[in-house]
C-alpha positions in Angstrom: 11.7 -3.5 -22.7 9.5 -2.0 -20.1 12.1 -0.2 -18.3 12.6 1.4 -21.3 9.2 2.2 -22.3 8.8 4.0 -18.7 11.8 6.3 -19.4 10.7 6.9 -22.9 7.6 8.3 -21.6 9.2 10.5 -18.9 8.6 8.4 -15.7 10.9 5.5 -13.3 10.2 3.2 -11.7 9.8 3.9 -8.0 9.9 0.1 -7.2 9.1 -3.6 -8.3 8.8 -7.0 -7.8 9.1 -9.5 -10.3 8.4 -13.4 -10.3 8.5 -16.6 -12.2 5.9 -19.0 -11.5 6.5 -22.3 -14.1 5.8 -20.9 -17.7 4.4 -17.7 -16.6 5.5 -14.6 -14.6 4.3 -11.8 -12.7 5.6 -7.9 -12.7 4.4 -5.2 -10.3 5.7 -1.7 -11.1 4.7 1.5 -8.8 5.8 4.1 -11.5 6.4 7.5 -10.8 5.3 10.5 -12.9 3.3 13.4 -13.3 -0.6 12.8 -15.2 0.9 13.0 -18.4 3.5 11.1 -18.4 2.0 8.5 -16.6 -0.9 8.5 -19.2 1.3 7.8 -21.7 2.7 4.8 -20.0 -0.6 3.3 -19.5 -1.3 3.9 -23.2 1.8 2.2 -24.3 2.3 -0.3 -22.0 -1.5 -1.8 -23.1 -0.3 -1.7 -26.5 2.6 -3.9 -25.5 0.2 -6.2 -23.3 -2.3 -6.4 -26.3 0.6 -7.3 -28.6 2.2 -10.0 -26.4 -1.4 -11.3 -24.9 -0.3 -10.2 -21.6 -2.7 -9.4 -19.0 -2.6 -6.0 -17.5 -4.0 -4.0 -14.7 -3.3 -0.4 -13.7 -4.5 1.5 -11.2 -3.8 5.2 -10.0 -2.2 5.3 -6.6 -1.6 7.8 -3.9 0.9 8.0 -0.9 -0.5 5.6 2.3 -1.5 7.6 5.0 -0.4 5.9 8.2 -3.3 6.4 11.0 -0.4 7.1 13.6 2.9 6.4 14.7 4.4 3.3 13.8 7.7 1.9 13.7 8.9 -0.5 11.0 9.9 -4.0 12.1 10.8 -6.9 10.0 9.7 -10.5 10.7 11.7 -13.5 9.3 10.1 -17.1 9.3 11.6 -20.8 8.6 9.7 -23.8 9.2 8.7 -27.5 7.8 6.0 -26.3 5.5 2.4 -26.3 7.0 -1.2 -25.3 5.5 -2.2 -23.0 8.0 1.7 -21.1 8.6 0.8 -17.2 6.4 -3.2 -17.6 7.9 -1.6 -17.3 11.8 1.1 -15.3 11.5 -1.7 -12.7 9.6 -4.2 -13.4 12.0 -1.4 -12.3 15.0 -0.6 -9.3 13.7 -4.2 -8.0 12.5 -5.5 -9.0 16.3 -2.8 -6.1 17.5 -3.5 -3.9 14.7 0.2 -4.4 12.9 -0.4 -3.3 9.1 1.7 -5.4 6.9 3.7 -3.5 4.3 5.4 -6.3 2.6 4.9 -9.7 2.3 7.2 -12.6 0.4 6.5 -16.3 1.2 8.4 -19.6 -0.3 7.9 -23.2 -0.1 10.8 -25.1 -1.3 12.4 -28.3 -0.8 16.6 -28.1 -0.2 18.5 -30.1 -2.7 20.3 -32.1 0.5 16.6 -33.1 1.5 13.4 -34.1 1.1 11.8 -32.1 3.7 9.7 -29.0 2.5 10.1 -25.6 4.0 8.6 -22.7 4.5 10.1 -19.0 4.3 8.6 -16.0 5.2 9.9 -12.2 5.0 7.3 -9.7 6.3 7.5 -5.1 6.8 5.4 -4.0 9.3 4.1 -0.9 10.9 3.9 -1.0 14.7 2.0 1.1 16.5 4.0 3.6 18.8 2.0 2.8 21.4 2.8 -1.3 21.1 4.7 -2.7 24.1 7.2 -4.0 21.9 9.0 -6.3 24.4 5.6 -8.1 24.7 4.7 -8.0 21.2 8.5 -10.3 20.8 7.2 -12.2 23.7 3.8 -12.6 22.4 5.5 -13.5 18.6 8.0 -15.9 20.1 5.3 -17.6 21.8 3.2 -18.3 18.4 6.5 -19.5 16.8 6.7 -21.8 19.9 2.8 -23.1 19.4 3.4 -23.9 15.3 7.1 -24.5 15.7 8.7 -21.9 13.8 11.6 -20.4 13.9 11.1 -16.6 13.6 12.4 -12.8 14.9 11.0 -9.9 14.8 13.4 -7.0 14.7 13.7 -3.1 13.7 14.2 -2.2 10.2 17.6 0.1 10.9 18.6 2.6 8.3 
């Protein structure tokens, strides 16, 4: 019903997540459009939160302006599932200045066990300027200290 409510007013959607959390889910929706269009949106789709006592927030965004160079890498993690796992893996990569585009975590438990886990799938910018042979040292070395098992590796085309 959204989807078609967004082409209905002339816009698309440029790209979305959406999850289920027990009874209740969340969407997030960068729509593209010009003013108008998107105005219209907004206006209907509050209509359609109003009607279904969904809560909804908008907000008017622009292209990110990157500060310099940076190269995209992608960081997978799998461990036993511990407290402090999302607080140092952000805490590495803010110490070297590595913006985070993306970020999906999940703590499950396998059906064949009774051990809970912890996955991790993060984007991030680089800095051109990062040694990036030490930055995989430096990463490796973390997953060592909180035994994880992670890579960091280029997002190819």
């Amino acid at each position: 019903m959204l989807s078609f409510v967004i082409l209905d007013c002339g816009c698309s959607v440029q790209d979305s997540h959406l999850s289920v959390w027990g009874d209740s889910f969340s969407c997030a929706l960068l729509i593209n459009g010009n003013w108008s269009t998107l105005g219209k949106v907004e206006k209907a789709l509050t209509e359609i939160a109003a009607e279904a006592e969904l809560q909804l927030l908008s907000r008017h965004t622009s292209t990110p302006q990157l500060s310099s160079q940076t190269l995209p890498y992608s960081v997978d993690i799998i461990a036993l599932e511990q407290p402090d796992i999302v607080h140092q893996v952000l805490t590495f990569f803010a110490a070297r200045d590595i913006e985070i585009r993306e970020m999906n975590t999940h703590a499950y438990t396998p059906s064949h066990s009774t051990t809970s886990l912890f996955t991790a799938h993060l984007a991030v910018e680089v800095p051109a300027g990062e040694h990036i042979a030490s930055l995989r040292d430096d990463f490796l070395d973390l997953c060592d200290e909180l035994n994880l098992d992670g890579v960091i590796e280029p997002i190819k085309p």
